[in-house]
Each structure stands twice: as C-alpha cells, then as structure tokens.
N, C-alpha and C positions, 0 to 999 in steps of 0.2 A: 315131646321128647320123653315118650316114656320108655320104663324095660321092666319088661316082662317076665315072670315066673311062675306061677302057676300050677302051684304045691305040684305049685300058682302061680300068677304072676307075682312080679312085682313091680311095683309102681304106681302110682295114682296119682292122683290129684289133691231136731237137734237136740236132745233128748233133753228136756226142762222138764221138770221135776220139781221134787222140794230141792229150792236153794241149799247147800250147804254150809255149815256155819263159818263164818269168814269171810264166805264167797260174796261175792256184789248183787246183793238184792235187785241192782235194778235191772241184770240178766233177763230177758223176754224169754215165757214158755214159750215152745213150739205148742200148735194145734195139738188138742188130744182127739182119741175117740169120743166123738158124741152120742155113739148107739152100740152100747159094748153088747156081743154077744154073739152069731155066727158070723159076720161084717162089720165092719171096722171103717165109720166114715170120717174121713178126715176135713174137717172146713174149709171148704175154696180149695180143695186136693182133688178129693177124690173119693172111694170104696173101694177097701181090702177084704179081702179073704184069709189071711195069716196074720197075728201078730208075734214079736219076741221083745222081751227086756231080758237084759243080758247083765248081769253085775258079778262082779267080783270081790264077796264079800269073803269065798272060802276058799283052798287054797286047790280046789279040783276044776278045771276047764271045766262050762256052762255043758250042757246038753245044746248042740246047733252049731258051736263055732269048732273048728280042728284048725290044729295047727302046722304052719307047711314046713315039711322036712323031706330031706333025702333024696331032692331035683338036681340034676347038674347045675354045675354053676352058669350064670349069665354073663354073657363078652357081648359090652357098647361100646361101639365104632369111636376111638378118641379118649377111653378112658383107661385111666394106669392100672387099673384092677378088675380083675371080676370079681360078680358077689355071689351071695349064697345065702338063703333063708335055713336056720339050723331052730331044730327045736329048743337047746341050751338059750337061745337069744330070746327066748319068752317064758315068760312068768309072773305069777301072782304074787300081789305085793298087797294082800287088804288095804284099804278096799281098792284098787287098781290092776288092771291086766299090765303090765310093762312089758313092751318090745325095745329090746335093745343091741347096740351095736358098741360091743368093748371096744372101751380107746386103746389105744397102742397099735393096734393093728398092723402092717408095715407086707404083709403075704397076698395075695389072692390065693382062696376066694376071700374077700374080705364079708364075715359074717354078719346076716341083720334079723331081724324079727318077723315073725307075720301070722296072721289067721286070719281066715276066710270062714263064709256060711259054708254049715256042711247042706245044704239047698244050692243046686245048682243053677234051679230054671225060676229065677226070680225073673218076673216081667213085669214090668212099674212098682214103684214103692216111693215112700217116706221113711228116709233113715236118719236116724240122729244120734252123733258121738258126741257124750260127753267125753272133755280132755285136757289134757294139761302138755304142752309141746315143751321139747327140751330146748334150754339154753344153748347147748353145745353144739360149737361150728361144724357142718362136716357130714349132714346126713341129710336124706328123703323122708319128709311124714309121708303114706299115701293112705287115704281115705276116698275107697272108689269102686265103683261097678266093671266088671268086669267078662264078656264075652270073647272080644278078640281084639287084636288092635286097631279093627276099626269099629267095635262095639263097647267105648269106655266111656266112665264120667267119672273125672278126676274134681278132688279136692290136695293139691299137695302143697306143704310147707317145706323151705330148702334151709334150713338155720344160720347157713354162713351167709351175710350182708354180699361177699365179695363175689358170689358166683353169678355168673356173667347173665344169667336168666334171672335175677332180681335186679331192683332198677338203680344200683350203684349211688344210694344216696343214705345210703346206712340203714334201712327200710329191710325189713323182709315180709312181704306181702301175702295172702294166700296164692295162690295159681290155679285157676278155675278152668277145668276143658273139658271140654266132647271131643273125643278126638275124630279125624277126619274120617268118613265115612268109605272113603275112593281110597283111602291108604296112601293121600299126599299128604306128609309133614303140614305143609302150606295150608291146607286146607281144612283145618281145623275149626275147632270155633272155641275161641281163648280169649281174657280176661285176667288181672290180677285185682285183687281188693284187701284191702288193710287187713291185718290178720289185730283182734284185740290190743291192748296196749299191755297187758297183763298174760298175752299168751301163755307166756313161759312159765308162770308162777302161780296162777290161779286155774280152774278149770273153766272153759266155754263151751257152747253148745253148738258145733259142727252138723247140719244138716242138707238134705240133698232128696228134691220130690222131684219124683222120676215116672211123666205121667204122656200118654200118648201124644207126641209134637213138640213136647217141651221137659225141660230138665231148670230146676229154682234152686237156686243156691240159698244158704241162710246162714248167718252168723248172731246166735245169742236171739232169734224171732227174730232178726232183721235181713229182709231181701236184700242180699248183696248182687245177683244178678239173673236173668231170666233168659235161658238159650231155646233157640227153636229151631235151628241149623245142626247135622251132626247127631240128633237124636239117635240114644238105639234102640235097637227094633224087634232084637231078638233077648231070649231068658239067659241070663248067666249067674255071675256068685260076685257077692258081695264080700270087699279086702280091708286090712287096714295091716301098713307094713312100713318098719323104718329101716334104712339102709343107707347101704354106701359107698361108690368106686372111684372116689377121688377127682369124679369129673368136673373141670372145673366151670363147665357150660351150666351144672345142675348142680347133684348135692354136694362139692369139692368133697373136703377131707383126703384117708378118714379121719375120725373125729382122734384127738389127743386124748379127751378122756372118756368115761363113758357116756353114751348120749341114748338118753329114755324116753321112749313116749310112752305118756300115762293114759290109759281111756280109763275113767269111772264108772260110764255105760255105755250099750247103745240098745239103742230103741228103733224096730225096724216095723213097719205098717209095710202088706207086701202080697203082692197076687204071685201065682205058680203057674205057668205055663201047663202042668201037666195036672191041675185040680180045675174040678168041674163045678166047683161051688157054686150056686147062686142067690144072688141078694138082695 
C-alpha cells in the first residue's frame, strides 16, 4: 500500500557506529568495510564500489542527499487528503536531519518531509539509518529503495496503533516489503517485525542489504527478515520520508501535534549501474 512521489516518491517501508551516550550499549554493529579503499567488502553481503556517511552535525544538507520539493500533490484512492513533500518540512536540528509533518493540519495537500540520494542508479547496496521514530499518532516513516512501483523495498513505520494495517493489539510494528513485481497489490512479498521497544525515544540502527536474489532486513545487527521473492532488478534512488493523508488503512491522522522523524545517519555501501569499476 504504498504512495508515491518522487521529488520523489513517497512512501516506503544499519548504520552502528560509536554508540552514543545514553544509547543502549547493547545495540549490534552492522558489518563494516573490511578492505577500505577502491571496494568496499561487506561480510556475508557483498563488494561495493561507492560508499557515503551522511551526518548531520551542521546546519547545510550533506553533499549526495536533496531534498523533494515542488511535485504535485499525491491522491490515494480512500484517503481524506492529499499530501505533498515541501522543502519547509525538512531540516537540521544538530546533530539530526528532522522530516516533519506540522500537527494541525486540517487542508490538503497535507505537508510532510523527505530526501532522497541525489544517485539515481543505485543497483544493490547496504544501507543503514541511524533513527529515532516519533511518538505522534498520525503519520508514514519511509525508509526505502526506490525505482517504480514495482521496483521497491520498503522499511515503513505507521505510529498510530489504530490504523487498520497494524495489528490492532496496541503494537506498532515495522512493515517490511518488496513490493509486487506484476504490479498486483496481492502479490507482494510482506512481513511485519517488532519495531524496538525504545523506538520512539532512543536511536536504532534501521538497515536494508540489497543484493542479487535477495533483500535482508536488519534491526540494531539483528536479521529481522530475508526475501527472495519481489527482488528489484533495475538502479533507482534511495528515500526516507514522513507523511500523511489521514488514511485510516496506513498512516491515519493527520497528526494533532508535530510528528518528526529523526535520522542521525545513514551509512550507504552501493554499486552504480552506470560505473565501471572493478574489484
């Protein structure tokens, strides 16, 4: 069930480092590089040809990421509002990117956040978001790959308990998918898995190895799930986007008050469809 924008889309669906202080020591690295210098080999992953760390320690967008603005709005079949990624809904907050979606809202389009790689033709990677999800009811995290609707790998969190796509037991879980490759809803390949117990209030390490046949999910170094169905096939750009149109199948709202998601990094290991490197 996703929706699309695409400065960019929007919609979707692990970068360990030094712990930060306060944070839960017992957070798992993800793999790093074990052979730093023109390739980049990731343990039981893979070999890349690009890397990026991305932080947000100053208050100027990284060199690699852009932020979407200036798309028409987007209309999903069922929901009270359309939305709209606006530049105003993103910003640097040291040390944090914060996309957000002002509460009050009550108009379409109803405004949310977003930034994408300015790399278009990513084909396989390891990506990992450091992040901190918001408390508030009413919006879409997406953290995902992105070529076409039938070229996606979602990480998304929905924050309201009650929306009909969580499992109605006061849980809100991740929601993990490849989306369908034939472009039937049905035909997907989907999954939900505990999102932290400290989502909302501590950072965790959101990652996603995207490697020929297969797509691994990972929460904090731990495999939350392995798809081999749905794969995509072709180079696109890699999103992370919060939003909202009131639907009450996905993100309900919108949100009453403001609702942020924080990323602290992301860490991307990543071949290029249009680089010839070899390794």
């Amino acid at each position: 069930m996703k929706a699309i924008f695409f400065s960019l889309l929007s919609f979707g669906r692990t970068f360990a480092s030094v712990v930060p202080q306060g944070h839960d020591s017992k957070i798992a690295r993800a793999p790093q590089d074990s052979s730093p210098g023109q390739c980049h080999v990731i343990q039981d992953v893979g070999t890349f040809t690009e890397h990026a760390l991305y932080t947000f320690e100053s208050s100027t967008m990284p060199d690699g990421l852009q932020i979407s603005d200036g798309q028409p709005p987007v209309t999903t079949p069922g929901a009270p509002y359309t939305r709209v990624m606006t530049a105003s809904s993103v910003s640097i907050q040291a040390p944090y990117l914060e996309l957000t979606v002002v509460g009050g809202q009550t108009q379409s389009p109803i405004q949310g956040g977003e930034v994408s790689t300015a790399v278009t033709d990513i084909l396989y990677a390891s990506v990992r978001t450091r992040a901190i999800f918001s408390p508030v009811k009413g919006v879409c995290h997406g953290l995902f790959f992105y070529k076409s609707d039938t070229q996606e790998i979602d990480i998304e969190y929905l924050t309201d308990p009650d929306s009909t796509s969580n499992p109605q037991n006061g849980s809100v879980p991740l929601q993990l998918t490849n989306q369908a490759a034939d472009g039937v809803h049905d035909d997907e390949t989907y999954t939900t898995y505990p999102a932290p117990d400290t989502a909302n209030s501590e950072e965790h390490e959101y990652r996603v190895d995207w490697t020929s046949g297969t797509t691994t999910f990972y929460v904090d170094g731990v495999v939350a799930k392995t798809f081999t169905s749905n794969v995509p096939t072709v180079p696109g750009t890699w999103l992370w986007n919060n939003w909202s149109n009131g639907d009450k199948g996905w993100s309900v709202g919108p949100p009453i008050q403001d609702s942020v998601l924080k990323i602290r990094s992301i860490e991307m290991y990543y071949n290029q469809s249009s680089t010839q490197k070899s390794c």
